[in-house]
C-alpha positions, 0 to 999 in steps of 0.5 A: 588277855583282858581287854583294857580299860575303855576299849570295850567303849570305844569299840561300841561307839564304833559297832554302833555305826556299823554297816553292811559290807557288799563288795569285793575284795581280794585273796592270794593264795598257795597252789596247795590251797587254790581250790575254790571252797578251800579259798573261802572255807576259813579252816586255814584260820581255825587252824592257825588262827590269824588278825582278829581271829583267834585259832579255832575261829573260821574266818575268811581275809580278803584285801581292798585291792590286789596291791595291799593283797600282794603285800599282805602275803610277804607280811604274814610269811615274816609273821609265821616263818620270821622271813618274808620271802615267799619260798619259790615252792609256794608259787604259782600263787593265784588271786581270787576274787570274794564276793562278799555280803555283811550285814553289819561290818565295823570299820575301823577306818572310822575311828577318826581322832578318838585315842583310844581306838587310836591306841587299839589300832596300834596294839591290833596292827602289832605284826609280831603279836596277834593276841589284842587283835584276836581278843577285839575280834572275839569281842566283835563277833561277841557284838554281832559284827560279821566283818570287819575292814582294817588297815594292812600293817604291810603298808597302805590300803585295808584288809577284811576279815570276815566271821564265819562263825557270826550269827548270821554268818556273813555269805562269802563266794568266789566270783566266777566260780564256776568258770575256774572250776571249769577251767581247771578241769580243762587244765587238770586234763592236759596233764599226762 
């Protein structure tokens, strides 16, 4: 896909502003994907792909807030198995904490009345086809972006994809790693 006509505009004029991003946010992950690097490593994406990522693209979500974190996963279970229940083999599931630092993170919070970006949040926030999302995020990282915060499609509140693969990449890191770690050894050793 192509970008249409005046997107590319309307994305510099919102790059233009862009920030660093260095807070925190939230992911909701499977048991079979909990270990802490595999949390932050992007390969779930590269081989999936995702929201403004295109398969083959290491990229790293997180959301705002763990409600919105919540949502999010019964919004892509409907996406990639058409239900949104997620299977009880799927659980325990565990939150995990980002810490994340972008030198320049585009947020399309502030798009404010301008239609055309209006018209990309719509064809981007498509749940059932992630094809425009990708070619905006390709083209973001193509502007130097490292991030970018976006409105969740499973409601209200924001999520952020995070560019593994931007120059520079942006540092992503699992808060209090080492006391999780630490705790699933301890965990792991009760295990007959």
């Amino acid at each position: 896909m192509k970008l249409p006509d005046g997107w590319r505009a309307a994305l510099d004029l919102l790059c233009a502003p862009a920030e660093p991003f260095d807070d925190s946010c939230f992911r909701s992950v499977e048991l079979a994907w909990a270990y802490p690097d595999d949390v932050i490593s992007g390969e779930g994406t590269r081989l999936k792909g995702g929201r403004f990522a295109a398969k083959g693209t290491r990229a790293v979500y997180g959301s705002l807030d763990e409600e919105t974190a919540t949502r999010e996963v019964t919004a892509r279970k409907t996406r990639l198995g058409g239900r949104a229940i997620i299977s009880l083999k799927d659980y325990p599931r565990l939150t995990y904490v980002v810490a994340i630092q972008a030198k320049r993170c585009l947020d399309f919070r502030n798009a404010g009345n301008n239609t055309v970006l209006e018209d990309i949040l719509a064809a981007t926030g498509d749940p059932a086809d992630v094809g425009p999302s990708q070619e905006v995020g390709t083209y973001l990282v193509e502007k130097g972006m490292d991030a970018a915060i976006f409105p969740s499609v499973a409601g209200s509140g924001s999520n952020i994809v995070v560019f593994l693969d931007a120059d520079p990449p942006a540092k992503v890191a699992i808060r209090n790693r080492d006391e999780i770690l630490a705790a699933m050894k301890k965990f792991a050793g009760r295990i007959p």
